[in-house]
N, C-alpha and C positions, 0 to 999 in steps of 0.2 A: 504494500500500500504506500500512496507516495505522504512523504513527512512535508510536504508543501502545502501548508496555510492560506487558504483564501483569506486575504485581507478585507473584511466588512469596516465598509464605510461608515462614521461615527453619523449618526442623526440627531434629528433635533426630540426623538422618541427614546432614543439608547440613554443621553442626558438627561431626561425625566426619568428614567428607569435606573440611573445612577443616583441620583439624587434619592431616589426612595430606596434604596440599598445601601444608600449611606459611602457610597463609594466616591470621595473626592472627583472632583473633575480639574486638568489642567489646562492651561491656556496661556500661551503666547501670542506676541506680534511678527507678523512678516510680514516683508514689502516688496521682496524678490526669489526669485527662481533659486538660486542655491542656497540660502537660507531657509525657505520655507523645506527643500527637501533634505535638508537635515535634520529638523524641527520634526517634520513629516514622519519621518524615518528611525528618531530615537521614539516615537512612540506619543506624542504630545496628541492630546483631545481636539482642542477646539485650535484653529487659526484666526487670530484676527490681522485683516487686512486694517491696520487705525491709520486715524487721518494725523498720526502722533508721527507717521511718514513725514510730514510738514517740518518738525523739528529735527529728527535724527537723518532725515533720506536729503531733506533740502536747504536745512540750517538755517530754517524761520525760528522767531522766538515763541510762534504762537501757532497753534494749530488753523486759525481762521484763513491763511491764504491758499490751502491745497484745493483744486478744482476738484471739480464732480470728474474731467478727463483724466487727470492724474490719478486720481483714486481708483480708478478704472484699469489703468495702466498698470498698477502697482500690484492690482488683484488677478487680473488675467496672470501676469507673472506666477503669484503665488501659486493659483488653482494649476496651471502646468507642472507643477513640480508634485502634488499632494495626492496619493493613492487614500489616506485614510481618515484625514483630519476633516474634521467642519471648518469652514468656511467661512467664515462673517465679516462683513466689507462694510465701515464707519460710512454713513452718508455724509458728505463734507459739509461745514457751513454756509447756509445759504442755500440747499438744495431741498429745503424740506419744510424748513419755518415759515410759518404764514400765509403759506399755501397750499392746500391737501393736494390741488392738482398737478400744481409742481415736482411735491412731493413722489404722487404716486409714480409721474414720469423719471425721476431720478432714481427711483429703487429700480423701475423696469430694465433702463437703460443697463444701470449693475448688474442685474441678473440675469440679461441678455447677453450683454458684453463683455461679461468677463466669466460667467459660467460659478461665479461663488454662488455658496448655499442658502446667506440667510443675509439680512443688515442689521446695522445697529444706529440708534438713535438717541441724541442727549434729551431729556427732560421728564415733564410728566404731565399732565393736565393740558397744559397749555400747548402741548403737541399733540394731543388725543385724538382731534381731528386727522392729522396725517398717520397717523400709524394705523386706524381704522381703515382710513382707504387701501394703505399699501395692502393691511391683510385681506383686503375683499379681491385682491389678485392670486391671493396664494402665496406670498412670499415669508419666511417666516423670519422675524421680527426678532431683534434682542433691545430689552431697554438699559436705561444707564440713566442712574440718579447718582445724588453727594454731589460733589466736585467734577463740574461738568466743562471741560476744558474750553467748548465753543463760547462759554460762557465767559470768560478771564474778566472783559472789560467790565461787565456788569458787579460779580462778585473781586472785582479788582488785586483780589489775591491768589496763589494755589495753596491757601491754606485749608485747615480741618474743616467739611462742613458740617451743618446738623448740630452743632454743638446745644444752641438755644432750643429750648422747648417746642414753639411754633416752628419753625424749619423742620424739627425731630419729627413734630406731628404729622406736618406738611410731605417728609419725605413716603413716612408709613403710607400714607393716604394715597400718593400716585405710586407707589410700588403695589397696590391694592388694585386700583386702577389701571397698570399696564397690563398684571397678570388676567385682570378679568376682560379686557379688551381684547384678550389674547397674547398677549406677546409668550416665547417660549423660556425666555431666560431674561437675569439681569445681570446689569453689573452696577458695583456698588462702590465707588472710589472715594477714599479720605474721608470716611465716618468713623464714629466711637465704635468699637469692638460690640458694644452694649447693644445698642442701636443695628449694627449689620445683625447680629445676633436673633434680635428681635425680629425683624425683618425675613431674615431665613427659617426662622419657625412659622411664624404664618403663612406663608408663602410655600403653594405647593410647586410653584415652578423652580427651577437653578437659581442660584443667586449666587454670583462667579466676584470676589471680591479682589480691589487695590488698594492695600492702605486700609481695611476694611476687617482687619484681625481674623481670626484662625476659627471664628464659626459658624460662616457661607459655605457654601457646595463646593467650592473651590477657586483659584486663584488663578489673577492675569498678572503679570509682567512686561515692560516692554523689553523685547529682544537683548536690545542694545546694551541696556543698563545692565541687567544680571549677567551677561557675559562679558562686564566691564569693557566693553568698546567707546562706551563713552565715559566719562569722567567724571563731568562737573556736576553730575544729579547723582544726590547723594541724599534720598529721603528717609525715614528711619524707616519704612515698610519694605526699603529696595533690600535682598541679600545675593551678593552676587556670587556666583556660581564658578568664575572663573576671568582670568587676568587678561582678556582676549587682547587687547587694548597695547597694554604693553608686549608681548609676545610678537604682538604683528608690527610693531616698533623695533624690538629688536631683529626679528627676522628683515626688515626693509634695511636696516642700517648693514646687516652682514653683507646683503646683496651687493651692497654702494660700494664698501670696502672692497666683495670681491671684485666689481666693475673695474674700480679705481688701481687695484693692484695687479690687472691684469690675469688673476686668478679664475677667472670666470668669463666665459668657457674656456674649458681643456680641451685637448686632440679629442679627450673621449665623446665630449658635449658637441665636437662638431663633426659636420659632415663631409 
């Protein structure tokens, strides 16, 4: 009998059956082709395609300037590289607020164009409107309360949210609200451990947290940060996994040297 494993595709039905099994779910960021298949390949759950690209892929300060076609770009990427992972592609700022119709055409576009599984959306209430429409297409939906990055100017910090009572209240109440509109998962970024807690008990959907303590369904990261590629974000939720950063600094400086010393290429290197 052959020892070769058909690889089943993670769904947005396996993540609700992990959640009621108690069994963690993991999740990262990707933005490209050999990235995502290594992510893909050590075994990670969900992929998210974030529009967190804007910072780490194009050296904005702020996630507000990546397009609806860039985001597109970044995800068709990923989805070429992923035999097993979900999928979920950031609608970018601007593609969804204000207007359900808009809206509905920006997730279509996504999920035509670049072949990802689901989207994901900042807010609560006040987007209710567009995430209704998207799901009367079929598309399945992840939300995302706390600390909602499209948001920076308005909440003018990246600090802790939810900390005040009403906000506390305010976040239960659209997390109550995404799941009953539908959406299949959330994510829950820079709240009290208390508060994500609370949240994920009530909540028979995923609740995928950042910065959001150890008692959600499971955890996102961005890429970057936990495989220390980048440097200067440095938040007490980040634990990095590995020195990628420096390593791929020393490894470019050897190359220079051998360039430089004539060391590289040898008779054997060439042709």
């Amino acid at each position: 009998m052959s020892q070769h494993k058909e690889v089943k595709l993670v769904t947005t039905h396996q993540l609700l059956a992990m959640k009621q099994r108690g069994e963690k779910i993991s999740m990262l960021t990707a933005y490209d082709f050999s990235m995502a298949q290594i992510l893909d390949g050590a075994g990670v759950d969900v992929l998210l395609v974030g529009d967190s690209a804007s910072n780490v892929m194009a050296g904005h300060e702020t996630t507000l300037p990546i397009t609806l076609d860039q985001m597109i770009y970044h995800a068709q990427s990923v989805v070429r590289a992923v035999k097993r992972a979900f999928v979920v592609v950031d609608m970018p700022f601007g593609s969804y607020q204000g207007n359900s119709s808009e809206a509905l055409r920006s997730a279509i576009r996504i999920m035509k164009e670049s072949g990802g599984h689901g989207i994901k959306l900042e807010g609560g209430a006040e987007i209710k409107d567009s995430i209704t429409r998207i799901l009367t297409a079929g598309i399945p939906v992840m939300g995302h309360l706390g600390l909602t990055p499209q948001s920076i100017y308005k909440f003018g910090t990246y600090t802790v949210r939810a900390k005040e009572e009403a906000e506390a209240q305010k976040l239960l109440e659209d997390a109550l609200l995404l799941q009953e509109i539908g959406c299949f998962a959330l994510v829950l970024e820079k709240i009290p451990s208390s508060l994500a807690k609370q949240v994920a008990e009530k909540l028979t959907i995923p609740v995928i947290g950042i910065g959001a303590g150890p008692d959600v369904d499971g955890q996102v990261l961005v890429v970057h940060d936990m495989l220390g590629i980048t440097k200067e974000f440095k938040p007490r939720f980040l634990r990095r996994y590995a020195e990628l950063g420096d390593l791929m600094h020393d490894a470019v400086q050897r190359y220079i040297q051998d360039v430089k010393a004539r060391d590289f290429p040898t008779s054997e290197e060439a042709y």
